[in-house]
Backbone of each chain as ProteinMPNN parsed JSONL, in Angstrom:
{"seq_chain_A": "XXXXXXXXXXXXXXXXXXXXXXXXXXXXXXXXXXXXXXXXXXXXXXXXXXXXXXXXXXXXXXXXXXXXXXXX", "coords_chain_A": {"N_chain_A": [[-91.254, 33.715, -46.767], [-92.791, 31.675, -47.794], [-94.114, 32.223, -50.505], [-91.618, 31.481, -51.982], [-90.787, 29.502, -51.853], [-92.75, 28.372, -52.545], [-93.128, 28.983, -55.254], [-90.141, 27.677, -56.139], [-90.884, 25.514, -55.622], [-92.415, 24.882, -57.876], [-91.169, 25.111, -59.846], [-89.567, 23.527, -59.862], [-90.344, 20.569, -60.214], [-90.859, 17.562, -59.81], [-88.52, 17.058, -59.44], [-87.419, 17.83, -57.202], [-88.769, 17.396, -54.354], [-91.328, 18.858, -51.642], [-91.812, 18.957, -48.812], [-93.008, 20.096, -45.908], [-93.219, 20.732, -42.585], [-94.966, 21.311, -39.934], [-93.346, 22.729, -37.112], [-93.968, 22.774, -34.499], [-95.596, 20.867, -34.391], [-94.758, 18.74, -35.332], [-92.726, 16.107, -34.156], [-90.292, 15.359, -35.792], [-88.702, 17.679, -35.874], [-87.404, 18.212, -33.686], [-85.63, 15.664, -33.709], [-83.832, 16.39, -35.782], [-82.534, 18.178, -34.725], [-83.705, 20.587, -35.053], [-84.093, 23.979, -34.346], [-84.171, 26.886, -34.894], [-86.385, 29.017, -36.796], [-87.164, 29.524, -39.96], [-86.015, 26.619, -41.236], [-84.112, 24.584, -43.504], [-83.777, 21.401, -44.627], [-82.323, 19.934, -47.368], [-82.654, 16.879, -48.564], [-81.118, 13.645, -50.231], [-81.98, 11.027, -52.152], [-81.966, 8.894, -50.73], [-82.082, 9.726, -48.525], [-80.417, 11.071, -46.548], [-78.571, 13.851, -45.192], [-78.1, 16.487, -47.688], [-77.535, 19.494, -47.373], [-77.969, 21.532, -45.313], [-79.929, 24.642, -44.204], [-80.394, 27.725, -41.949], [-82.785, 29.76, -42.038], [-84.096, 32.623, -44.101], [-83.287, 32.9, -46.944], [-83.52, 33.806, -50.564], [-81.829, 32.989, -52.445], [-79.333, 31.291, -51.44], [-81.714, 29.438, -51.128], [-81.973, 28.294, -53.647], [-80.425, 27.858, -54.566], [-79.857, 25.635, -53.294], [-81.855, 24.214, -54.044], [-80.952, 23.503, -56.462], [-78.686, 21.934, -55.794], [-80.031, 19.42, -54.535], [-81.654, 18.657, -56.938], [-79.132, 17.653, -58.632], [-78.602, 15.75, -56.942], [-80.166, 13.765, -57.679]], "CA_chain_A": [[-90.483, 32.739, -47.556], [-93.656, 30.828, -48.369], [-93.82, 32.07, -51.641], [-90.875, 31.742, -52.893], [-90.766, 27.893, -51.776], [-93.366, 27.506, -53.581], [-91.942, 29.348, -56.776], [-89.168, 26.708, -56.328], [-91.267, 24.081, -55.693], [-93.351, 24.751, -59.226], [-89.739, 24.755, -60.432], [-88.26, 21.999, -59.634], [-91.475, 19.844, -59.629], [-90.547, 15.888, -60.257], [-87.239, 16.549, -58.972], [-87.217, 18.048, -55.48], [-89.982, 17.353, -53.353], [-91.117, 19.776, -50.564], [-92.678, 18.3, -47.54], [-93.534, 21.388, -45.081], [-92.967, 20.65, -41.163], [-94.954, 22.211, -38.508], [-92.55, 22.364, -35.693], [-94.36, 22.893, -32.66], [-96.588, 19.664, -34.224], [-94.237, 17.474, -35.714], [-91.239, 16.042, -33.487], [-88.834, 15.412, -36.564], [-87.974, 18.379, -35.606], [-85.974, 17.444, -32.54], [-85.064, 14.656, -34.363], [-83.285, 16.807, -36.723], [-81.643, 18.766, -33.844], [-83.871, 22.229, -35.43], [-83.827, 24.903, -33.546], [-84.356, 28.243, -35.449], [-87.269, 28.739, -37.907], [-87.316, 28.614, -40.774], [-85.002, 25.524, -41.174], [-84.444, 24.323, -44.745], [-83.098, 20.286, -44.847], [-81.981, 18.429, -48.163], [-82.271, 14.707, -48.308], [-80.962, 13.139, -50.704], [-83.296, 10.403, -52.144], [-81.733, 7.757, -49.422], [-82.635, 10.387, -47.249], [-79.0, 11.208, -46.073], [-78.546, 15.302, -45.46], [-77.381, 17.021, -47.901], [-77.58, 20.592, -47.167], [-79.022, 22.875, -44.053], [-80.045, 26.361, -44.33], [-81.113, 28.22, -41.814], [-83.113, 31.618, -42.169], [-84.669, 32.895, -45.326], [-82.407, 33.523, -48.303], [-83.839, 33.075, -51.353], [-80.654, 32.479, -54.064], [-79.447, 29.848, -51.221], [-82.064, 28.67, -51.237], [-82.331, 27.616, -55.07], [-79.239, 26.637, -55.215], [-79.595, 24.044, -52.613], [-82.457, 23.011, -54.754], [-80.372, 22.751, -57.871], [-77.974, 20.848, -55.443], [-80.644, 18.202, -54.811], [-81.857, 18.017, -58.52], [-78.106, 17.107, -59.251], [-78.238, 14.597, -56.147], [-81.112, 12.88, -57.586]], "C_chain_A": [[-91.389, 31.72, -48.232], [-93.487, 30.845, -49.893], [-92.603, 31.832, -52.459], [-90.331, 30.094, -52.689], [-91.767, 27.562, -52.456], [-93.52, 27.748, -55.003], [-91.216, 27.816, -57.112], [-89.367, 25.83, -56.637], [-91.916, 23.458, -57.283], [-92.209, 24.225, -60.328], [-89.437, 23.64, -60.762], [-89.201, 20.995, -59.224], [-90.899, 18.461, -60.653], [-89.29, 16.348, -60.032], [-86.797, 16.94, -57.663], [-88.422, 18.383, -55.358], [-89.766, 17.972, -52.201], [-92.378, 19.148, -49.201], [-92.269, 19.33, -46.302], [-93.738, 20.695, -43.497], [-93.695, 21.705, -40.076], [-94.43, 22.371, -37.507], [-92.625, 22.255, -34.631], [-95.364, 21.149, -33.244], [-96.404, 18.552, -34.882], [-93.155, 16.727, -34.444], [-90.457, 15.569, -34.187], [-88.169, 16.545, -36.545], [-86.605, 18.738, -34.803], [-85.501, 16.909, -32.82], [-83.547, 15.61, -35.263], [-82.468, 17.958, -36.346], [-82.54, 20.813, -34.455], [-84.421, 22.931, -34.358], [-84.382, 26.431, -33.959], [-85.345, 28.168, -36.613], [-86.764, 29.855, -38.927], [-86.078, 28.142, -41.252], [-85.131, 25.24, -42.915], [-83.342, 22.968, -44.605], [-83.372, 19.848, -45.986], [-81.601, 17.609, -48.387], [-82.32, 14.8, -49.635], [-82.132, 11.908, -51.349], [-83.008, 8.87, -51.47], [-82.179, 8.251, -48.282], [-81.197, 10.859, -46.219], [-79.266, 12.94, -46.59], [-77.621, 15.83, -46.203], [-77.068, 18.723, -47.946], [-78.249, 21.393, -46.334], [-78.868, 23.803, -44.223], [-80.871, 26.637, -43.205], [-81.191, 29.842, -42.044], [-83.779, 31.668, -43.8], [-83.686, 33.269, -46.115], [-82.559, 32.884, -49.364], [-82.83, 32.561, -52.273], [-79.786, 31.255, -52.795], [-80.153, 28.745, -51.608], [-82.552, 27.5, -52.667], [-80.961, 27.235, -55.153], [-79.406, 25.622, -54.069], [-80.882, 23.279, -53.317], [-81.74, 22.381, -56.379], [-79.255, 21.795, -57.271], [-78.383, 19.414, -55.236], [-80.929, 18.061, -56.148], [-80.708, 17.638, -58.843], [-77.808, 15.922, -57.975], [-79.359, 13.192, -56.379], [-80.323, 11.827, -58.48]], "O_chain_A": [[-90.943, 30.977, -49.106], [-92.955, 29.941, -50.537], [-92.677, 32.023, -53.673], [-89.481, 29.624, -53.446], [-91.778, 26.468, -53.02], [-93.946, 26.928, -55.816], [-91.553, 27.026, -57.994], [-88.778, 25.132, -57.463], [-91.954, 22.316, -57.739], [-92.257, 23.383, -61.224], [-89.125, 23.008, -61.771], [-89.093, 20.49, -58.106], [-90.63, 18.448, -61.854], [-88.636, 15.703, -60.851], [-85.856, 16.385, -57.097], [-89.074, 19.264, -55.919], [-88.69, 17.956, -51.602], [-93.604, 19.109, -49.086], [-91.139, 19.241, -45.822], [-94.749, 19.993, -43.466], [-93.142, 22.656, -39.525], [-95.207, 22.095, -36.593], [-91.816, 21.826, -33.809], [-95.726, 20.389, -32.346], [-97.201, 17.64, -35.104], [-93.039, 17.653, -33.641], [-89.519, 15.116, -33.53], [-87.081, 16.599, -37.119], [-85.489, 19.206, -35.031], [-84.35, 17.129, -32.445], [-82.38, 15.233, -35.158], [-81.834, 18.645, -37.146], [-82.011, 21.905, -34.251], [-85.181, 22.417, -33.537], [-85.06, 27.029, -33.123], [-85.161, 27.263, -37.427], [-86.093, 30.849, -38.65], [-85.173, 28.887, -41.629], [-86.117, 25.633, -43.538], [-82.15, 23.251, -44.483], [-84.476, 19.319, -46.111], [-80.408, 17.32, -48.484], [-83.055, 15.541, -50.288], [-83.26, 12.017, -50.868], [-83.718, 7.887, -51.681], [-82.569, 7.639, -47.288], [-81.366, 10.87, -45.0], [-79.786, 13.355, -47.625], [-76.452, 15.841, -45.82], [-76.194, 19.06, -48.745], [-79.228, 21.986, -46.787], [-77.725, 24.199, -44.45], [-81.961, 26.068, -43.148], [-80.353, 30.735, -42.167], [-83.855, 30.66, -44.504], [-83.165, 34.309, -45.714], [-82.094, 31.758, -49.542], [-83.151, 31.555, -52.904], [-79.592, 30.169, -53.342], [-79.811, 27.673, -52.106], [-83.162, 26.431, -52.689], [-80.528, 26.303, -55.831], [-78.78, 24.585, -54.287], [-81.025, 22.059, -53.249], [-81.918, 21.375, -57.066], [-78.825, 20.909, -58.009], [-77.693, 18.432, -55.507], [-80.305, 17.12, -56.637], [-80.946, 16.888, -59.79], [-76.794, 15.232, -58.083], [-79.463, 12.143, -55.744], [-80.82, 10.727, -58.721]]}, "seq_chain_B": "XXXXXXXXXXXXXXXXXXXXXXXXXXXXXXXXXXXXXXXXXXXXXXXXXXXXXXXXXXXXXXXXXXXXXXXXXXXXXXXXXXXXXXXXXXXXXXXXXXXXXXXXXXXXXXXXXXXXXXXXXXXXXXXXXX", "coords_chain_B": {"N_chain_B": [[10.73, -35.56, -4.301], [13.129, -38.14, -5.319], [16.645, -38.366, -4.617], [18.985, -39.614, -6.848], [21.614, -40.141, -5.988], [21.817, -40.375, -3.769], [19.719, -41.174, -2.328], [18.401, -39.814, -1.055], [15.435, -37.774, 0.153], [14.229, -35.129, -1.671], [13.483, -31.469, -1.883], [10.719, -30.4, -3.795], [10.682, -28.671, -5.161], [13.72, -27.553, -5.569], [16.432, -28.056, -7.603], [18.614, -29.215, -7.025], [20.268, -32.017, -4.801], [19.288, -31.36, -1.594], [21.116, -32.784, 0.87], [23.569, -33.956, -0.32], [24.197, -32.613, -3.051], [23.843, -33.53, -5.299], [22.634, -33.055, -8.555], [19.597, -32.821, -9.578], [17.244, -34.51, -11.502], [13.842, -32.811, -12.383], [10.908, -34.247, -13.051], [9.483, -34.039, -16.537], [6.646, -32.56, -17.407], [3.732, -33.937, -16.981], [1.24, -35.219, -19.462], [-1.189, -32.795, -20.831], [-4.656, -33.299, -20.704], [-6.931, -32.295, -23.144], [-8.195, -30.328, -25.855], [-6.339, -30.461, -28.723], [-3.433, -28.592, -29.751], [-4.898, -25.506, -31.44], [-7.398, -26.765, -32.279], [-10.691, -25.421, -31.975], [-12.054, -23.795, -29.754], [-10.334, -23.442, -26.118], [-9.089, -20.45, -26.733], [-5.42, -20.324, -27.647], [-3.421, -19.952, -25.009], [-1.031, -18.975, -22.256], [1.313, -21.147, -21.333], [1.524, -23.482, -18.953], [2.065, -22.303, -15.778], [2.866, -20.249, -16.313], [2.132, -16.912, -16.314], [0.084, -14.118, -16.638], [-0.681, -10.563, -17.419], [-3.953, -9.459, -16.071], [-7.167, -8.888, -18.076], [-9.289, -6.538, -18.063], [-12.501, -6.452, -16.306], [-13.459, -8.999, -13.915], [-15.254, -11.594, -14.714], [-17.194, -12.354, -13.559], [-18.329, -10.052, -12.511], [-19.291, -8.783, -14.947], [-18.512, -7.16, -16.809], [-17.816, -5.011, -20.081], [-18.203, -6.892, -22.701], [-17.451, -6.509, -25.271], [-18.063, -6.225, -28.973], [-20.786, -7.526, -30.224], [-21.78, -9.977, -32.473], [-24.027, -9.504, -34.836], [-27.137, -11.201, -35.731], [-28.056, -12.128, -39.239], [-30.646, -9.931, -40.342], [-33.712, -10.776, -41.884], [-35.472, -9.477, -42.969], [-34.444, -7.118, -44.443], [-32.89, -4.012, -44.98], [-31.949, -3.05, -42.714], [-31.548, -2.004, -38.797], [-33.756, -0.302, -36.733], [-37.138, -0.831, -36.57], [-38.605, 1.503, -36.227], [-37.038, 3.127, -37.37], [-37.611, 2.837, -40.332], [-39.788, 4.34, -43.121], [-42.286, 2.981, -43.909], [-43.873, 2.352, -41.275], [-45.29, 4.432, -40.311], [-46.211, 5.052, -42.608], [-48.028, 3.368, -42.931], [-49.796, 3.817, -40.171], [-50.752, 5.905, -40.886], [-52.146, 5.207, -42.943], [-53.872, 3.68, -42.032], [-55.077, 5.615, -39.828], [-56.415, 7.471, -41.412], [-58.229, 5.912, -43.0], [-59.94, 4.768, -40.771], [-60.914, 7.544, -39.802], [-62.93, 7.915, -42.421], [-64.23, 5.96, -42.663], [-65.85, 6.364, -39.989], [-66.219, 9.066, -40.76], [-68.388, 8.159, -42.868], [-70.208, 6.262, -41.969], [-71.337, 7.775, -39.326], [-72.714, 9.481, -41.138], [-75.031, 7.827, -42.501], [-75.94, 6.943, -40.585], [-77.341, 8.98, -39.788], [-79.02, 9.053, -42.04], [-82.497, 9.82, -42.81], [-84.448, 7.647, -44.45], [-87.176, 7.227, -44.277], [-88.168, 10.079, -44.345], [-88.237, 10.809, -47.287], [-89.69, 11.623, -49.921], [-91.115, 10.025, -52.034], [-89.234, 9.103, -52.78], [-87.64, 10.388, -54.322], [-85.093, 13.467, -54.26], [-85.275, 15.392, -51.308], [-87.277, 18.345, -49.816], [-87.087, 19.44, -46.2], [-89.151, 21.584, -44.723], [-89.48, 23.191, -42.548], [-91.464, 24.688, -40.416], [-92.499, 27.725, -38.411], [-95.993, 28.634, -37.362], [-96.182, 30.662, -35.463]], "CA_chain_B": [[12.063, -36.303, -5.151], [14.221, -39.034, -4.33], [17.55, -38.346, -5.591], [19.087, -41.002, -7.316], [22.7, -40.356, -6.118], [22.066, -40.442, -2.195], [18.613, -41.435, -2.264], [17.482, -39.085, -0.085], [13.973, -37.305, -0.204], [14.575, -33.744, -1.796], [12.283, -30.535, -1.924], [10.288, -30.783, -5.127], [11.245, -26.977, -6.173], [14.921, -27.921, -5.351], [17.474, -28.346, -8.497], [19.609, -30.044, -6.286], [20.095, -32.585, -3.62], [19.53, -31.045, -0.118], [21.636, -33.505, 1.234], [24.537, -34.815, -1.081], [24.494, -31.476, -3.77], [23.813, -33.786, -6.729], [21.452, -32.453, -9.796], [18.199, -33.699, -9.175], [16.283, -33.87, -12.708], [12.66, -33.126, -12.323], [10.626, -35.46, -14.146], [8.362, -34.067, -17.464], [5.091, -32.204, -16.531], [3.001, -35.118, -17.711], [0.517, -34.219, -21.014], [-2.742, -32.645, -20.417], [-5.749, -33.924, -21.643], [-7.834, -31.217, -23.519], [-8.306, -30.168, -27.486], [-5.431, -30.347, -29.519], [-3.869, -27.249, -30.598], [-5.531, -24.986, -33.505], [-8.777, -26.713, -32.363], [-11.889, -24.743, -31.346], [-12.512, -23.84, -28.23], [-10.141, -22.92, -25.754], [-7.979, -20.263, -27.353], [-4.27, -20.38, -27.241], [-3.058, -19.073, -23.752], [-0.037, -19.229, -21.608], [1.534, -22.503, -21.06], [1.288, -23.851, -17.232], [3.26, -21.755, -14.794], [3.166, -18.688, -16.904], [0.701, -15.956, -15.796], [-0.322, -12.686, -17.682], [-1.473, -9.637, -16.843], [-5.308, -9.339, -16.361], [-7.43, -8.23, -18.981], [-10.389, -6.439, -18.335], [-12.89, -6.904, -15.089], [-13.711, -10.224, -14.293], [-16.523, -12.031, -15.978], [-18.226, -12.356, -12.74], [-18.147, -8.566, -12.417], [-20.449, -8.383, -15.669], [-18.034, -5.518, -17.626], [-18.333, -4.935, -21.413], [-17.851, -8.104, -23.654], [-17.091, -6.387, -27.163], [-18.786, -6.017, -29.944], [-21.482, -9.103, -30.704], [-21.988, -10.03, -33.568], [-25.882, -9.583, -34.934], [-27.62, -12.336, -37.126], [-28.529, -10.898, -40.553], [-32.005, -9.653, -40.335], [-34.571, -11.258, -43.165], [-36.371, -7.908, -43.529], [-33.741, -5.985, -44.983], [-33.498, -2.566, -44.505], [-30.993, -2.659, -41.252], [-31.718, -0.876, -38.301], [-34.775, -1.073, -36.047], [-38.905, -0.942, -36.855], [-38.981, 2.826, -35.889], [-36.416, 4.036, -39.079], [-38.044, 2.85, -41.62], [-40.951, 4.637, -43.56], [-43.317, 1.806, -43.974], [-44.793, 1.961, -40.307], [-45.728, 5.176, -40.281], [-47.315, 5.277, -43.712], [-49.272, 2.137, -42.691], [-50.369, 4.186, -39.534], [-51.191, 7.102, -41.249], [-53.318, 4.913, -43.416], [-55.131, 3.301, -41.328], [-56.106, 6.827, -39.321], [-57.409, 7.626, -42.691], [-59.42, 4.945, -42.909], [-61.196, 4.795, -39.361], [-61.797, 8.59, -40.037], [-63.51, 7.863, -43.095], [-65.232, 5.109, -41.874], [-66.821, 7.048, -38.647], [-67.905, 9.458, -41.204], [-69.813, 7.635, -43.362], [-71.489, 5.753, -40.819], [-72.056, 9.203, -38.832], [-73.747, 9.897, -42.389], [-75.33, 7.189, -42.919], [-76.7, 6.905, -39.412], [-78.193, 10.206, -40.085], [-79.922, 9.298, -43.175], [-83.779, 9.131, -42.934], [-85.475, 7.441, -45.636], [-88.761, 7.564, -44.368], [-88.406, 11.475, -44.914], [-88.073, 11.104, -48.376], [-91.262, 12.001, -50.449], [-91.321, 9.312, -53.835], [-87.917, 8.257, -53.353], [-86.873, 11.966, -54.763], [-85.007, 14.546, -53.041], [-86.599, 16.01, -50.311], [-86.671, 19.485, -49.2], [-87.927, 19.318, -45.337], [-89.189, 22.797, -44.543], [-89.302, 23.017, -41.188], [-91.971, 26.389, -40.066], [-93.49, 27.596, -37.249], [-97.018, 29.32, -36.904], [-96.395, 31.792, -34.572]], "C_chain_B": [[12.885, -37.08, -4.656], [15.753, -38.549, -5.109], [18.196, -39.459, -5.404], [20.835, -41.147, -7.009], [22.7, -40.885, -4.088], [20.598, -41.287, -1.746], [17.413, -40.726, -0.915], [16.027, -38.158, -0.628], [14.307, -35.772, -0.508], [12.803, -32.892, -2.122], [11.737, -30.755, -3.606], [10.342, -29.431, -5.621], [12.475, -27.426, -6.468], [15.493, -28.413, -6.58], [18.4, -29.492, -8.224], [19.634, -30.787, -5.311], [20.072, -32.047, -2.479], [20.629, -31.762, 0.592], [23.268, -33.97, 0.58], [24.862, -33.5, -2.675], [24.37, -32.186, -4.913], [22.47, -32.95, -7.697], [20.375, -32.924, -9.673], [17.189, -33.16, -10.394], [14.549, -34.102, -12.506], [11.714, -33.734, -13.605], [9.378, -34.226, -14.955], [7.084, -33.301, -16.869], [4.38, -33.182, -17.821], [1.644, -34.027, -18.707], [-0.872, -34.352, -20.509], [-3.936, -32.958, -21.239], [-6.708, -32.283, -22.106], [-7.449, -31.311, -24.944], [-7.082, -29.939, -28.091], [-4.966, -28.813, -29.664], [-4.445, -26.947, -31.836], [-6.609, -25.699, -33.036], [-9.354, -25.573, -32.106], [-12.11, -25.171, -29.911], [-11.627, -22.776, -27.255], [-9.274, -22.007, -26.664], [-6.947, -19.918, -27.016], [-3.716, -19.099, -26.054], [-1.758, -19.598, -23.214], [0.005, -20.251, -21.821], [1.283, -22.983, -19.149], [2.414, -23.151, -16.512], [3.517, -20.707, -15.219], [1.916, -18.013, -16.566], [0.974, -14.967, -16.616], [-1.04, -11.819, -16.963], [-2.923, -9.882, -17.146], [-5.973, -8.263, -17.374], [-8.687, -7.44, -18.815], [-11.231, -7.001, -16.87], [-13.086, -8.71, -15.191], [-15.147, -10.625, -14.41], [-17.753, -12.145, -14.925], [-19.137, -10.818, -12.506], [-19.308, -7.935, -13.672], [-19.765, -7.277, -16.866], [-18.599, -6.063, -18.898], [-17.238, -6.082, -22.309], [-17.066, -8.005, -24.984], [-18.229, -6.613, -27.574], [-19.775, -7.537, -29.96], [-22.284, -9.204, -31.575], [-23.625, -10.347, -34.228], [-26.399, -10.735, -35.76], [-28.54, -11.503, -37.82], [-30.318, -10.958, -40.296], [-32.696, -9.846, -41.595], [-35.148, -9.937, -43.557], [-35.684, -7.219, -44.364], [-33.73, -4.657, -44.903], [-32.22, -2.181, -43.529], [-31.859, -2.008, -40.551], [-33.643, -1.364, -37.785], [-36.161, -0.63, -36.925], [-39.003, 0.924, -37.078], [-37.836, 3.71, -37.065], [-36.53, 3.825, -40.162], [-39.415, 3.637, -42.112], [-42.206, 3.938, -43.243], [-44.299, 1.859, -42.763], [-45.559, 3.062, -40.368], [-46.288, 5.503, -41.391], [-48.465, 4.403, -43.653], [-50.447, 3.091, -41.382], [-51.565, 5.605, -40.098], [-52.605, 6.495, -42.23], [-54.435, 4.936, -43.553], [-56.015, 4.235, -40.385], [-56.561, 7.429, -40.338], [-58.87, 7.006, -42.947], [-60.534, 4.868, -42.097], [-61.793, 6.107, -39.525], [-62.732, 8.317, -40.949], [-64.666, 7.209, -42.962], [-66.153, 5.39, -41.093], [-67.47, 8.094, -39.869], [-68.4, 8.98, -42.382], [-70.37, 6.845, -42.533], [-71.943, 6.467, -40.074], [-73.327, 9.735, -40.297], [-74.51, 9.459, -42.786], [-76.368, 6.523, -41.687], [-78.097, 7.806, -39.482], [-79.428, 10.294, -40.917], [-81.482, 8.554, -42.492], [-84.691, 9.03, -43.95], [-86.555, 7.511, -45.153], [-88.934, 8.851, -44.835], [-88.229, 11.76, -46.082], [-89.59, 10.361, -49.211], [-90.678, 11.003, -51.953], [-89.947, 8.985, -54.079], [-87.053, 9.337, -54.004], [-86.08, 12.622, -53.245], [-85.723, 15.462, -52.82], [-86.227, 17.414, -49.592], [-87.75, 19.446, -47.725], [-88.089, 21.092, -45.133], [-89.779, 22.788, -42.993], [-89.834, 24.643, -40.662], [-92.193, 26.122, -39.067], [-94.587, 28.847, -37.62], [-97.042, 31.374, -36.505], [-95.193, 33.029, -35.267]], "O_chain_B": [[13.425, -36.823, -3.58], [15.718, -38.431, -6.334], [18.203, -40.185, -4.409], [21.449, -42.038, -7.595], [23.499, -41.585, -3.465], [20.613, -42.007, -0.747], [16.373, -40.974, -0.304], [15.771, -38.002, -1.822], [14.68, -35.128, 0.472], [11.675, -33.306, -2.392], [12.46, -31.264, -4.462], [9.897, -29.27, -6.757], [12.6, -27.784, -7.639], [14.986, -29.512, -6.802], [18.803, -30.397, -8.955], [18.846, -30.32, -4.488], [21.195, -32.222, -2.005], [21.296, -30.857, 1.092], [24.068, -34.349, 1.436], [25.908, -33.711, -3.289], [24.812, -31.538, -5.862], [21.516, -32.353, -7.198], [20.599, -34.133, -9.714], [16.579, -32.093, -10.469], [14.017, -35.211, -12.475], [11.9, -33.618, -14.817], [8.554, -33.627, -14.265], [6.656, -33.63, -15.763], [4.475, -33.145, -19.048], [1.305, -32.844, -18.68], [-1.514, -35.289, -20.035], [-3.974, -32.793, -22.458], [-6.995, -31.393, -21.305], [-6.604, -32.114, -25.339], [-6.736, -28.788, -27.827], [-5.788, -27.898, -29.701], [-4.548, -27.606, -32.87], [-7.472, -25.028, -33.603], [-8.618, -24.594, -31.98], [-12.257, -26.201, -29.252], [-11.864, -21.57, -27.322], [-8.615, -22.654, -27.477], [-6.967, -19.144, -26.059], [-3.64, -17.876, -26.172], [-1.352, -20.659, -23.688], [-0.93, -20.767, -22.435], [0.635, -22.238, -18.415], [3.591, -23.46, -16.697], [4.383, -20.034, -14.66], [0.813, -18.56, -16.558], [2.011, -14.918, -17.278], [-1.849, -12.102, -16.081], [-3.254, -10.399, -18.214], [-5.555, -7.117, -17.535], [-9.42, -7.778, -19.745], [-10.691, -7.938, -16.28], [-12.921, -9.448, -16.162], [-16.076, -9.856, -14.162], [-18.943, -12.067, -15.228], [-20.353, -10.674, -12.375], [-20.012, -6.941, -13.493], [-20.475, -6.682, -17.677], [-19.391, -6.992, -19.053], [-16.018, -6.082, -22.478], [-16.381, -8.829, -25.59], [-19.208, -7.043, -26.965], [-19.221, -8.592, -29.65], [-23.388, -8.659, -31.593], [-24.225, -11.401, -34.017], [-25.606, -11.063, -36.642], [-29.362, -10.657, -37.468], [-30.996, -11.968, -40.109], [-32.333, -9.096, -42.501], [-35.123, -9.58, -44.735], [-36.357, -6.587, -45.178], [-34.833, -4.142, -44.719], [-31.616, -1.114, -43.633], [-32.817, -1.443, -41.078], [-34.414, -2.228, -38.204], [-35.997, -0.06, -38.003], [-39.475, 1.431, -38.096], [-38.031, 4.87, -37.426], [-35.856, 4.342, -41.053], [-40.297, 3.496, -41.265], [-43.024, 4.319, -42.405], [-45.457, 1.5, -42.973], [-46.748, 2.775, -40.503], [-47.06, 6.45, -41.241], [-49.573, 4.589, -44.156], [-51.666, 3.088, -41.555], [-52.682, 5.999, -39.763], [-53.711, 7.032, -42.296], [-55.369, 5.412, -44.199], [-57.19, 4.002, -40.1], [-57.441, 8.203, -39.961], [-60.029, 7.41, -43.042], [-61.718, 4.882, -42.432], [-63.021, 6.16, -39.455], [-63.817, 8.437, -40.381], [-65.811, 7.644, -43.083], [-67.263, 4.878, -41.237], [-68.678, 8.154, -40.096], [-69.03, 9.87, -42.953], [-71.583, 7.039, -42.625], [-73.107, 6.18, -39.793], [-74.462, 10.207, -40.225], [-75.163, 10.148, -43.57], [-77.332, 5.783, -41.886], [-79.291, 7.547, -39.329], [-80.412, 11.027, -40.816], [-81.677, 7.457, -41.969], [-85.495, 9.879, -44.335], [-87.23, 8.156, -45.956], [-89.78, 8.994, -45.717], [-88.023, 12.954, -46.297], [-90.2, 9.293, -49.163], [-89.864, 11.46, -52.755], [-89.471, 8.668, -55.169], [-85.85, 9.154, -54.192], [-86.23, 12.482, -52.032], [-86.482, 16.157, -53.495], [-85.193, 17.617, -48.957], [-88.97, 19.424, -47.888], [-87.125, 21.805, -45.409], [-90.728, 22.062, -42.696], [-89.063, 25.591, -40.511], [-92.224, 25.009, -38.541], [-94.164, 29.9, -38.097], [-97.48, 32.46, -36.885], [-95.088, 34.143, -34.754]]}, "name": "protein", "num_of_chains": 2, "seq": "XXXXXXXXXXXXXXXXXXXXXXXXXXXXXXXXXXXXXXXXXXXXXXXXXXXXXXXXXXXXXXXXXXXXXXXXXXXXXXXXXXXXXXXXXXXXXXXXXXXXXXXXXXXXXXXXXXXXXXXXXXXXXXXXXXXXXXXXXXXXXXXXXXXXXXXXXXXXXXXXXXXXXXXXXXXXXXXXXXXXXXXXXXXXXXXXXXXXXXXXXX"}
């Protein structure tokens, strides 16, 4: 799924930002109740969730980035 | 009674002289003090010495009074709290409200701005390694 987050990311660059989580070496993970890799959270730009994915699927996953570019 | 022909002392039921058989007039039942008639108050009953059948238990007894008469209610509407609309649209409201309320502050609890990269939205990607 790497690449294709970072497809997205080239995408949708100045309007959704991708900040990458190691999970065994962050603990916002717990924080964030995740559980299953690979997790996909969008914040809003208050930082309020607006969308969880988990698992790989790429056409979710672009549309939850065209859901943040329309939450910006 | 004395009667006034023999002057003897007669029974005070007695019409007549015990003694001498004259007429013996009993005097007037003297005038009772209380409200006029047609006032307010007591209302018109027997005269003295007349009785009537009973009406109804007696008052000590507690029975049923009749009807009593309500004072008009300012609200309008008639009829108690629980048949009108109004309470239950107010309730329904206000459990609107507190839901709404819990969640945006559940949402709003949630939110972490520090995790947001430039003030944009933020996609956290959340891997592991292994």
């Amino acid at each position: 799924m790497a690449p294709i987050v970072d497809g997205l990311e080239s995408r949708y660059a100045g309007q959704v930002v991708v900040k990458r989580i190691d999970a065994h070496a962050d603990p916002s993970a717990g924080q964030y109740g995740v559980s299953a890799y690979p997790t996909y959270i969008f914040l809003d730009s208050t930082g309020a969730e607006i969308e969880r994915q988990v698992g790989g699927n790429p056409a979710r996953l672009e549309a939850g980035f065209q859901k943040a570019a329309a939450a910006h | 009674m004395i009667c006034p022909r023999c002057g003897a002392e007669t029974s005070e039921m007695s019409a007549q002289c015990e003694w001498c058989g004259a007429a013996v007039a009993r005097p007037a039942a003297p005038p009772q003090a209380g409200p006029p008639p047609g006032s307010p108050g007591m209302p018109p009953g027997p005269s003295p010495g007349e009785w009537y059948p009973h009406q109804g238990p007696p008052a000590w007894q507690g029975g049923p009074t009749g009807p009593v008469a309500r004072p008009p209610s300012s609200g309008g509407g008639g009829g108690p709290w629980y048949t009108r609309p109004w309470p239950y649209i107010v309730a329904i409201i206000l459990v609107i409200a507190v839901i709404g309320l819990v969640f945006v502050f559940a949402r709003g609890s949630k939110a972490r701005p520090d995790m947001v990269v430039a003030g944009k939205p933020t996609l956290l990607d959340f891997y592991t390694n292994t």
